[in-house]
C-alpha positions in Angstrom: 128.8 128.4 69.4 131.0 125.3 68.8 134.6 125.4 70.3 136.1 125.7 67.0 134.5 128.9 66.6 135.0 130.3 69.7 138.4 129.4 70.0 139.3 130.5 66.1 137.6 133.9 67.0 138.5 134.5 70.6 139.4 138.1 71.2 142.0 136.2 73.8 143.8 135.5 70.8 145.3 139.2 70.9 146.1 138.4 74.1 147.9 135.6 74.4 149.7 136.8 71.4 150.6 139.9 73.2 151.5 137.8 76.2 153.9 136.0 74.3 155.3 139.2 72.5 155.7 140.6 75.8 158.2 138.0 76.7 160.2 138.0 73.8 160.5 141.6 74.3 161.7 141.6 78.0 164.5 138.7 76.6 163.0 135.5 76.6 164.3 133.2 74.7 161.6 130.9 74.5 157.9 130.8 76.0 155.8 128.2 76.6 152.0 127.8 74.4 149.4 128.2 76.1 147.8 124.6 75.4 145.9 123.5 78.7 142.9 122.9 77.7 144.1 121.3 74.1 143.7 117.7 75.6 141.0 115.0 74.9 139.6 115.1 78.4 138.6 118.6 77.7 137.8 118.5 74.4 136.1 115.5 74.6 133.3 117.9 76.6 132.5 119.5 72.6 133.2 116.1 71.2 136.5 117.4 69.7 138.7 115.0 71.4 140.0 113.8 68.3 141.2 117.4 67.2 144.1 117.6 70.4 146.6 118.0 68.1 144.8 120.9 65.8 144.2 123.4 69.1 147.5 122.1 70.4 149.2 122.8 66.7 147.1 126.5 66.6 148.9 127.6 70.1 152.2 126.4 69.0 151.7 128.9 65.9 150.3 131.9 68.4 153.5 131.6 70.1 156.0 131.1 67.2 154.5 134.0 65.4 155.0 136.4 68.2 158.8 135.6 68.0 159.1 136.5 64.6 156.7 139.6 65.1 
């Protein structure tokens, strides 16, 4: 299954999501997205190294979306 897929389908998704939510609701103001792997030397492993800034963009959104519920 390409990386795409798996990442766009990932039942972490929730997760993270949930992570995030978590720390809004104990009073963060901010949290940090989880973009570790979204960087060309991983990527580059799926030949997506020239997508770092779509992953890196999707986590971003996971994160801002859990702020605003």
């Amino acid at each position: 299954m390409p990386a795409t897929m798996r990442f766009s389908t990932s039942p972490h998704l929730k997760s993270i999501a949930a992570i995030h939510r978590g720390y809004y609701g104990a009073g963060s103001d901010i949290v940090i997205a989880n973009t570790f792997g979204a960087n060309a030397v991983v990527l580059a492993e799926y030949g997506l190294q020239d997508r770092v800034k779509e992953f890196t963009t999707a986590a971003v959104k996971i994160a801002q979306k859990a702020q605003t519920g």
